[in-house]
C-alpha positions in Angstrom: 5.6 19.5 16.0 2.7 21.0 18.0 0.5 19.1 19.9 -0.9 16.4 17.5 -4.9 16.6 16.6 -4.9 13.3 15.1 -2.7 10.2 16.0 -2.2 7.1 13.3 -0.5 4.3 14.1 0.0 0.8 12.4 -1.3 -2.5 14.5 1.4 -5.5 13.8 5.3 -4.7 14.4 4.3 -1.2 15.4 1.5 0.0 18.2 1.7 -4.1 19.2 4.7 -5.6 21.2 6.2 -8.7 20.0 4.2 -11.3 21.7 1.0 -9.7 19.6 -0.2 -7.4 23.1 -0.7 -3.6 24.2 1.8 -2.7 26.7 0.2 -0.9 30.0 2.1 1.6 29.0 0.7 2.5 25.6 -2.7 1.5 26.6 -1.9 4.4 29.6 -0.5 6.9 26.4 -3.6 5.8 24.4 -6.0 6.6 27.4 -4.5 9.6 28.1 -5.0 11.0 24.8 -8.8 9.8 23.7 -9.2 12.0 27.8 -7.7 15.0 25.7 -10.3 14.5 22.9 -7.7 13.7 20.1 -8.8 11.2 17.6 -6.3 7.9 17.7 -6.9 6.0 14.5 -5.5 2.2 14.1 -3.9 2.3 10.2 -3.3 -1.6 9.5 -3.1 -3.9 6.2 -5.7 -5.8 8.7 -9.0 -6.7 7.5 -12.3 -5.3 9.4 -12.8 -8.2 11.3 -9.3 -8.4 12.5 -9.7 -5.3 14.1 -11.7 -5.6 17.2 -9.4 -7.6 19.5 -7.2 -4.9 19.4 -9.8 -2.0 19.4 -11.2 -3.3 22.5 -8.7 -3.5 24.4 -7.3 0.0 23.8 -10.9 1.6 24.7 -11.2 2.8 20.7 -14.7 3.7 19.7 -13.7 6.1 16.0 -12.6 5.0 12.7 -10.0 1.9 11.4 -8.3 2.3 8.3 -8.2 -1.6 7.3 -6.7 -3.4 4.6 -3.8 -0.6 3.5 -6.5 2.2 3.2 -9.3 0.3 0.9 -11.2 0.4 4.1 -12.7 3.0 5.7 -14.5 1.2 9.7 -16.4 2.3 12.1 -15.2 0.5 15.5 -18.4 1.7 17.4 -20.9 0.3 15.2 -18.6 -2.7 13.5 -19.6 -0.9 9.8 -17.7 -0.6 6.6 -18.1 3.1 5.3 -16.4 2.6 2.1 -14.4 0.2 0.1 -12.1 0.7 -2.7 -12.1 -2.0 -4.4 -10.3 -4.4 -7.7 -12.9 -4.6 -10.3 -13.0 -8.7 -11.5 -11.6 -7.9 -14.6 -8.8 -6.5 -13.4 -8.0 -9.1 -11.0 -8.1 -11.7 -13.5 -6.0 -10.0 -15.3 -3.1 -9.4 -12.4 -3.3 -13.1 -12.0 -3.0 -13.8 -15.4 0.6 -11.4 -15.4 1.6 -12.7 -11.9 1.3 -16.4 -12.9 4.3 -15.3 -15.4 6.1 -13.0 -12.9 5.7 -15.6 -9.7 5.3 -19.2 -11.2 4.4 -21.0 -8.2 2.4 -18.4 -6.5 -1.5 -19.0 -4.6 -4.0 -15.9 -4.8 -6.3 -14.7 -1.8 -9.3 -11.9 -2.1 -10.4 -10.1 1.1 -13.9 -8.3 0.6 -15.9 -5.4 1.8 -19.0 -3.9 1.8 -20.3 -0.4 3.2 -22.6 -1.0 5.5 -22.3 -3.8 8.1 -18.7 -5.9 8.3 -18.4 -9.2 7.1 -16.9 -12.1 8.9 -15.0 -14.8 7.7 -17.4 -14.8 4.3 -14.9 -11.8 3.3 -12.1 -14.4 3.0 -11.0 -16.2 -0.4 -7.9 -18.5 -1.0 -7.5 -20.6 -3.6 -5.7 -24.4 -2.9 -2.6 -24.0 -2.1 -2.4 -20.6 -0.4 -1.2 -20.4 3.6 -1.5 -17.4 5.4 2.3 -16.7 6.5 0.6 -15.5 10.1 -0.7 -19.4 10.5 -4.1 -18.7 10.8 -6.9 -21.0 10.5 -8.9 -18.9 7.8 -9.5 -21.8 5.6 -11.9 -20.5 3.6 -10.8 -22.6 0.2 -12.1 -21.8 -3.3 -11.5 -22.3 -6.8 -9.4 -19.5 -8.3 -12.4 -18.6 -10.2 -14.5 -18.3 -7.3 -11.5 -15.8 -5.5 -10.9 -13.7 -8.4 -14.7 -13.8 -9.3 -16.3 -10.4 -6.9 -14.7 -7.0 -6.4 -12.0 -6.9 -3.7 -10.5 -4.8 -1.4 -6.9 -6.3 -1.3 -5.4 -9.1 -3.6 -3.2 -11.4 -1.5 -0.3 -13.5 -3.1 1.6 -15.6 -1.3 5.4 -17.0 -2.7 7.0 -19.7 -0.2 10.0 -19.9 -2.5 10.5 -16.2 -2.1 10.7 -13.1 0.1 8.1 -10.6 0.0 10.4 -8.1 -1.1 11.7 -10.2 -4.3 7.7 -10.8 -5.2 6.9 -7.0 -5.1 10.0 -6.1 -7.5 9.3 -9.0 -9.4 5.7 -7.9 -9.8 6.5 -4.2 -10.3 8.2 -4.6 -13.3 5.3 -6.2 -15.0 2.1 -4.5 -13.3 3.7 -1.0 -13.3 1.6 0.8 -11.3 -1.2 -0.6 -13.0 -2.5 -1.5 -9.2 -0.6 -0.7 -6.1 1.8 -3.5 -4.4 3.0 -3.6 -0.8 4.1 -5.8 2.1 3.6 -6.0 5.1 5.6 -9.1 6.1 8.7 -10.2 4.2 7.5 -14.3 4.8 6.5 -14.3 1.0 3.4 -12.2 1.0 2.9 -9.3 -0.9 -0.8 -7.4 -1.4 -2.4 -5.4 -4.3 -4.2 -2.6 -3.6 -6.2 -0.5 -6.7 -4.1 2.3 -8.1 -3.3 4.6 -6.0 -4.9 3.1 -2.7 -2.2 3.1 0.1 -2.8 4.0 4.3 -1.7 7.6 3.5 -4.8 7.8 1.1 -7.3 6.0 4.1 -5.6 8.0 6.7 -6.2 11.7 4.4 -10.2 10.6 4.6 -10.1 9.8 7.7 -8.5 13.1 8.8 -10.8 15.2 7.1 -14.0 13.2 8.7 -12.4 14.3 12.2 -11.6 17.8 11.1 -7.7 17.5 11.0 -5.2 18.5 8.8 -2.7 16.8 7.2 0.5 18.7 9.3 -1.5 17.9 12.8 -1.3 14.3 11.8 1.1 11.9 13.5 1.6 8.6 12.0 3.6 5.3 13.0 5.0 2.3 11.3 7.0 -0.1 10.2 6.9 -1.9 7.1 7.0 -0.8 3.3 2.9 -0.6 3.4 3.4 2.4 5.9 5.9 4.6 3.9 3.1 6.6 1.9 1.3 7.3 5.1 4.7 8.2 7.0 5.4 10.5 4.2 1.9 12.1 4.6 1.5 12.9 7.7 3.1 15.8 9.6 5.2 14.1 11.4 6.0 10.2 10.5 7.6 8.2 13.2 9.4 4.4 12.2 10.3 2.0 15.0 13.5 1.0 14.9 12.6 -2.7 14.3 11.2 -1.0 10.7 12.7 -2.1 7.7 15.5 0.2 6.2 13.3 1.5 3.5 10.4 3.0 6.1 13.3 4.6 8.5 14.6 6.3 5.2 11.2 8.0 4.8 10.2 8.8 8.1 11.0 11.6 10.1 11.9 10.0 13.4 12.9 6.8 14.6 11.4 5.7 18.1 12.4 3.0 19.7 11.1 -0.7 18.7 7.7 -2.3 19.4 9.4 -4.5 22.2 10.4 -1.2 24.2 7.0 0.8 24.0 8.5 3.1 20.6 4.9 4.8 19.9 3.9 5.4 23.6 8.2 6.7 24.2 6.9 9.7 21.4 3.4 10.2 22.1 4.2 11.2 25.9 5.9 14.7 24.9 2.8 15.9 24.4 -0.5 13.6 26.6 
């Protein structure tokens, strides 16, 4: 392709190198291309408030696309500027299928807002639900409480299970009622409202910065990138990506551990 206008990458597994870091080198191919002008837009299954550790570090001062494209952020002034969101009825009733489909399983609710993000308030989980990422967002309610406000993402976490045995398991019953994903395979899979995915965040997102969809390079690799490699002109799976994302993109860099997105993004900045 032609010089990209607009660069999308994925955070975990994809932009970051295993020990959770930016590389000097793809903070050097990241500097290089905000000098040129050309928008570089962090595409994650990440909440808002996850995203500023990494933001800061790379100099990034645009939009996010947070929690697999129900968020639209602004890193400059730390604000939500829309949120898709699961209405409480329909939350309540995904639980009430999953609880059949997943006996065992724990539910979490992430949150948003426009206007300024919110901090660990955002965060629901109901007893018995542990992040597979062992963070210490303990932020404990009643499944009542969880299911109770509009959310942006739907978490459910499986111990006895992988994450890609919960999404067909869900599938079969939810249909496409709501949209499932992963973004780990440690038992975790998350539910998005229909038709939500980082290809849908990453088209408004584009069109906010003036760029078209075949200027667009994007980067990942887990299932929750495929729509959004699909998308864009020209998508790009690390080779640490599971077999399903490879399958769908249209080049395979090398993995997060060797500097995959900063090996592409050099051709051209």
């Amino acid at each position: 392709m032609d010089k990209p206008a607009l660069v999308a990458s994925d955070v975990d597994g994809t932009l970051l190198a295993p020990q959770e870091e930016l590389t000097p080198r793809t903070l050097a191919a990241i500097s290089r291309i905000l000098a040129d002008g050309t928008p570089f837009v962090l595409v994650s299954g990440r909440p808002p408030r996850w995203i500023p550790p990494v933001a800061d570090q790379a100099g990034l001062h645009g939009y996010a696309v947070c929690a697999n494209g129900a968020i639209i952020y602004d890193i400059s002034t730390r604000h939500v500027l829309s949120a898709h969101t699961l209405d409480p009825i329909v939350l309540h009733d995904v639980a009430r299928v999953l609880d059949k489909a997943l006996p065992g399983m724990f539910l979490a609710t992430e949150r948003a807002f426009t206007g300024p993000a919110l901090g660990l308030e955002a965060y629901r989980m109901e007893p018995g639900f542990s992040n597979p990422w062992g963070d210490q967002e303990n932020n404990f309610h009643p499944r009542a409480e969880v299911l109770g406000h509009p959310a942006t993402k739907l978490l459910v976490r499986h111990q006895g299970m992988t994450s890609a045995e919960m999404a067909s398991a869900a599938g079969e019953l939810l249909g496409d009622a709501v949209d499932i994903t992963y973004s780990t395979n440690r038992g975790l899979i998350e539910i998005s409202a229909r038709g939500v995915t980082k290809a849908t965040g990453l088209a408004e997102v584009a069109l906010a910065v003036g760029a078209t969809q075949e200027s667009t390079i994007a980067f990942g690799d887990m299932p929750n990138d495929i729509e959004m490699l699909r998308w864009a002109g020209h998508g790009v799976a690390m080779a640490n990506a599971n077999d399903e994302v490879k399958a769908a993109a249209d080049e395979i860099t090398a993995p997060n551990s060797e500097d995959g997105v900063a090996l592409v993004l050099e051709r051209w900045f």
